[in-house]
C-alpha positions as CSV (number, residue, x, y, z in Angstrom):
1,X,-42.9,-11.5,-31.4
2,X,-40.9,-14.0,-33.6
3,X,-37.1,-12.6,-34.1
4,X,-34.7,-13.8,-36.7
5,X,-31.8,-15.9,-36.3
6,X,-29.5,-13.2,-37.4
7,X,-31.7,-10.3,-35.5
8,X,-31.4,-12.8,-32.0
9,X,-27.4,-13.1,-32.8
10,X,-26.7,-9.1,-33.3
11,X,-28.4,-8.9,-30.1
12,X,-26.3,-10.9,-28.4
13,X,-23.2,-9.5,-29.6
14,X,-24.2,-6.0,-28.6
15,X,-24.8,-7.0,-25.2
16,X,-21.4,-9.2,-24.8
17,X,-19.9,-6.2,-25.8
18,X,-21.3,-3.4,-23.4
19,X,-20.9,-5.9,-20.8
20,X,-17.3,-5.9,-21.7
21,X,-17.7,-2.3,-21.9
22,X,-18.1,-1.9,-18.0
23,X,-16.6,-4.7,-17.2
24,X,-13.9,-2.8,-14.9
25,X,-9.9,-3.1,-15.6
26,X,-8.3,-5.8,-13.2
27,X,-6.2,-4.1,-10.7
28,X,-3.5,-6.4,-9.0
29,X,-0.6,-5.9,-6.4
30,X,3.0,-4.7,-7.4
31,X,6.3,-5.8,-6.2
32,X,10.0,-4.7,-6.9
33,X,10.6,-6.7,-10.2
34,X,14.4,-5.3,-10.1
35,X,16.6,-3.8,-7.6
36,X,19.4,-2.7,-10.0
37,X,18.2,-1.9,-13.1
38,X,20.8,-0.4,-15.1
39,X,19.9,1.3,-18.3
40,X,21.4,0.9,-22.3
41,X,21.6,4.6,-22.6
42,X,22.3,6.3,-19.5
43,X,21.0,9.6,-20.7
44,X,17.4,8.0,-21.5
45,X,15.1,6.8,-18.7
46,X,13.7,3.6,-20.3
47,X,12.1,0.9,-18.0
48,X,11.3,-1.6,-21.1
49,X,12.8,-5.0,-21.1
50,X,14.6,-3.0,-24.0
51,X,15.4,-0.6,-22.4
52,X,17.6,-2.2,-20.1
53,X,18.6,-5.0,-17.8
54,X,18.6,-6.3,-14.3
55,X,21.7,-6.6,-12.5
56,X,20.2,-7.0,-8.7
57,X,17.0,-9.1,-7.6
58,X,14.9,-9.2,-4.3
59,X,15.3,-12.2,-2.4
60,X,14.6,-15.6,-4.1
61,X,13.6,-14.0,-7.3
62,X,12.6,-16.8,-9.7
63,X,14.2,-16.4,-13.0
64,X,13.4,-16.7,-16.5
65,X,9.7,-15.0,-16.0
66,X,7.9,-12.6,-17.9
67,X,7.7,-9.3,-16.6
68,X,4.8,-8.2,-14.7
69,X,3.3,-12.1,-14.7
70,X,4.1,-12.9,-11.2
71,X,1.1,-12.1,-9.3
72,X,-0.2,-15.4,-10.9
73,X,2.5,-17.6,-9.6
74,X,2.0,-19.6,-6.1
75,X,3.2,-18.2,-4.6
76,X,2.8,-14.7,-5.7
77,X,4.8,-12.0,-5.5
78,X,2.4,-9.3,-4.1
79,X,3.2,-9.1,0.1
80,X,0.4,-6.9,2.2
81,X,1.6,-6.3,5.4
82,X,-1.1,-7.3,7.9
83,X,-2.7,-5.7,11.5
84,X,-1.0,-2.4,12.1
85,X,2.0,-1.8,9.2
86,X,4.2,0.1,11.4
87,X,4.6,-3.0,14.0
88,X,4.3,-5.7,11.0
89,X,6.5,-7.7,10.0
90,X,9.1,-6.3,7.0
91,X,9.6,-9.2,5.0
92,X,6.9,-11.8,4.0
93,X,8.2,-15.1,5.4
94,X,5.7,-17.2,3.6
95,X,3.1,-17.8,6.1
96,X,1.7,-14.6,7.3
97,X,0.6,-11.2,6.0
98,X,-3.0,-10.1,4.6
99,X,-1.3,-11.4,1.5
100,X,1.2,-14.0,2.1
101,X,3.3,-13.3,-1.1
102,X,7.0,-15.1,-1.5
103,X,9.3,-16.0,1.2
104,X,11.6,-13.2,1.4
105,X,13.2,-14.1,4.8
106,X,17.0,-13.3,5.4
107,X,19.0,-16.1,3.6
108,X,22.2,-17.7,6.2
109,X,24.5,-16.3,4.8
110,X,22.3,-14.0,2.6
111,X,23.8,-15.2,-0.6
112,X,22.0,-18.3,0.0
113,X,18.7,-16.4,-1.2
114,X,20.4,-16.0,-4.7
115,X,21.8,-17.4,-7.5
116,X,20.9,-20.8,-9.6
117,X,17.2,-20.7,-10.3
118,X,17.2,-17.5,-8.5
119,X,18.5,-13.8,-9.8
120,X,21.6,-12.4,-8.6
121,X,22.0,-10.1,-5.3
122,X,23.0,-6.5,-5.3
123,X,26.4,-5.4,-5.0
124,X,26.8,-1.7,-5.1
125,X,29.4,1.2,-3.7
126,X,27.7,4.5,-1.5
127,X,26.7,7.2,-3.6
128,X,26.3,5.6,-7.1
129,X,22.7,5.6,-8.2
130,X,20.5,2.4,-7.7
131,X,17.2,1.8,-9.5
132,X,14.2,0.2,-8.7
133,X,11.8,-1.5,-11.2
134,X,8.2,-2.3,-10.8
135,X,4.9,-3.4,-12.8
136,X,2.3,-0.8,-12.2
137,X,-0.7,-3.3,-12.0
138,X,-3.1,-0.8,-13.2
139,X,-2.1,1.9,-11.1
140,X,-0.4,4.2,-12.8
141,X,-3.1,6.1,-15.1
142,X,-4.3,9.3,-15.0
143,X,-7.2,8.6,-12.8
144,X,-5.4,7.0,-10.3
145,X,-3.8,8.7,-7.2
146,X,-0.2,9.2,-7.5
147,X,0.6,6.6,-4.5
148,X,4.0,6.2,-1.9
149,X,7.2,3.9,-2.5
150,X,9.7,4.0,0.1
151,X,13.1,3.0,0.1
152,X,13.7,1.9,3.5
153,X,17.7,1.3,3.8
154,X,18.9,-0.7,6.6
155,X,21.2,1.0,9.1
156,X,22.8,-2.0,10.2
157,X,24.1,-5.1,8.7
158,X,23.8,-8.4,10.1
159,X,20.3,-8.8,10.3
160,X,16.8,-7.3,9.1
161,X,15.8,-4.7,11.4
162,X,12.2,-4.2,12.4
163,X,9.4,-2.4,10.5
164,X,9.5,0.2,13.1
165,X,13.2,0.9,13.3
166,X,13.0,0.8,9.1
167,X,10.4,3.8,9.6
168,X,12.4,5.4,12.4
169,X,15.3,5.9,9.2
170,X,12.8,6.9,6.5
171,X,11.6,9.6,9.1
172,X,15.2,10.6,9.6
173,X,16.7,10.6,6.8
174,X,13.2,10.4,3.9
175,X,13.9,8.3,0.8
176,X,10.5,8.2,-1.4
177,X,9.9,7.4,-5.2
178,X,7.0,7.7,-7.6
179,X,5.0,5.3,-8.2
180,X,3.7,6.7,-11.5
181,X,6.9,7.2,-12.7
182,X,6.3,4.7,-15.7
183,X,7.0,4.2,-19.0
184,X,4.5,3.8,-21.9
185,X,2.8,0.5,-22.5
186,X,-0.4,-0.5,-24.7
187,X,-0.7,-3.1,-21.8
188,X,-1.3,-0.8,-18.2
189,X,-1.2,-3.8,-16.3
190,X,2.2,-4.6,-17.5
191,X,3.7,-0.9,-18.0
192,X,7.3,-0.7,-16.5
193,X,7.5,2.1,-14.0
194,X,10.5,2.9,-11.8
195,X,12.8,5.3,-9.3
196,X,16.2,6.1,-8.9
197,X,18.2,6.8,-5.9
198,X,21.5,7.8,-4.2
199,X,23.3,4.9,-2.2
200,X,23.0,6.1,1.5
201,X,26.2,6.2,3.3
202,X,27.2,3.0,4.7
203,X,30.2,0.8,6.0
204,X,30.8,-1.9,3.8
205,X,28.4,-5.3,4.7
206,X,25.2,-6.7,3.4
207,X,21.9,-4.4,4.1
208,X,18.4,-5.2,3.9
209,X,16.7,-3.1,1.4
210,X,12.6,-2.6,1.7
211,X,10.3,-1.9,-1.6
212,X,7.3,-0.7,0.3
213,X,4.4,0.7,-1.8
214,X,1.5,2.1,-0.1
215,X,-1.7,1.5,-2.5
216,X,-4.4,3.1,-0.3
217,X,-3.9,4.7,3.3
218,X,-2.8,2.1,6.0
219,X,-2.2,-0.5,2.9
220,X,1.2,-1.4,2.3
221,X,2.6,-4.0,0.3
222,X,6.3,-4.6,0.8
223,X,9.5,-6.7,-1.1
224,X,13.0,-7.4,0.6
225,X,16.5,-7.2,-1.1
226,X,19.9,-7.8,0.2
227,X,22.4,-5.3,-0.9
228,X,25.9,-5.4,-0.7
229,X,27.6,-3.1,-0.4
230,X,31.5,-2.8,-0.9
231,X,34.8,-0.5,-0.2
């Protein structure tokens, strides 16, 4: 049977576009994008570039890049702790982890990790409210689980404490967010989501502060701020 060239090319179009059809969404890794967002209006919750601006960054947090786009850079972003999470180690350092992410080692002194090509570190006073920001990657729609984010505060300053004593806090004294706690975006990949919290009580120094996002069970994917925090 002989087809026409106009038959042969509606064909092909129909297929491209049920292929495209279940073609499934791309689902990436998130990351703290901001660890101090502070709001235009206080009394709305908006986690658009709009909406607000970044006063705090994690550790060598490249500036000047779009939000949500970073999972594409070389290095990304995106760290998964590797082996058993609650040993692992908190911060990526750049070499190991099932995903290797960004070198988010303890800078000496930590303000070396900031500033210039970098975004600015977190200086804060207990008990005002600190917020988070983070691109849900696909995860945040209504078929998807509502997943974990911890906020694990250091207890001490001076250094970064281990993933186990970071849990050994959380279980003492919980601090969790929402993951799906985002805003509206035509783009899910990109949407802005983000969680609000109480600055624990602490003396005044430089703490580490751990993003850590659990995706599915024993799958964590972690990013490392310093926060100061002063008198």
């Amino acid at each position: 049977m002989l087809f026409s060239t106009t038959t042969y090319v509606t064909v092909l179009v129909s297929a491209l576009a049920i292929l495209g059809h279940l073609t499934p969404t791309v689902q990436a890794h998130s990351w703290a994008d901001c660890i101090d967002w502070r709001f235009k209006n206080p009394k709305k919750i908006d986690w658009s570039d709009k909406g607000g601006r970044c006063m705090g960054y994690a550790r060598r947090f490249p500036r000047g890049k779009a939000f949500g786009t970073l999972d594409s850079a070389d290095p990304s972003r995106h760290y998964q702790q590797a082996g058993n999470p609650n040993t692992a180690l908190p911060c990526s350092d750049g070499h190991h982890g099932k995903d290797v992410g960004s070198d988010e080692t303890r800078g000496n002194p930590p303000s070396r990790a900031y500033g210039g090509k970098w975004g600015t570190m977190t200086r804060t006073r207990v008990g005002r409210k600190l917020c988070v920001r983070w691109p849900a990657k696909n995860h945040a729609e209504k078929n998807e689980d509502d997943t974990e984010v911890q906020i694990n505060f250091a207890m001490h300053e001076g250094r970064d404490p281990t993933q186990q004593e970071l849990l050994a806090e959380q279980k003492a004294h919980p601090l969790e967010l929402d993951y799906k706690s985002c805003g509206k975006a035509s783009n899910t990949d990109k949407r802005p989501c983000g969680g609000c919290f109480e600055v624990p009580d602490r003396k005044p120094g430089t703490y580490l502060l751990q993003w850590r996002w659990m995706l599915n069970k024993g799958e964590w994917y972690t990013s490392c701020a310093d926060v100061e925090i002063t008198a």
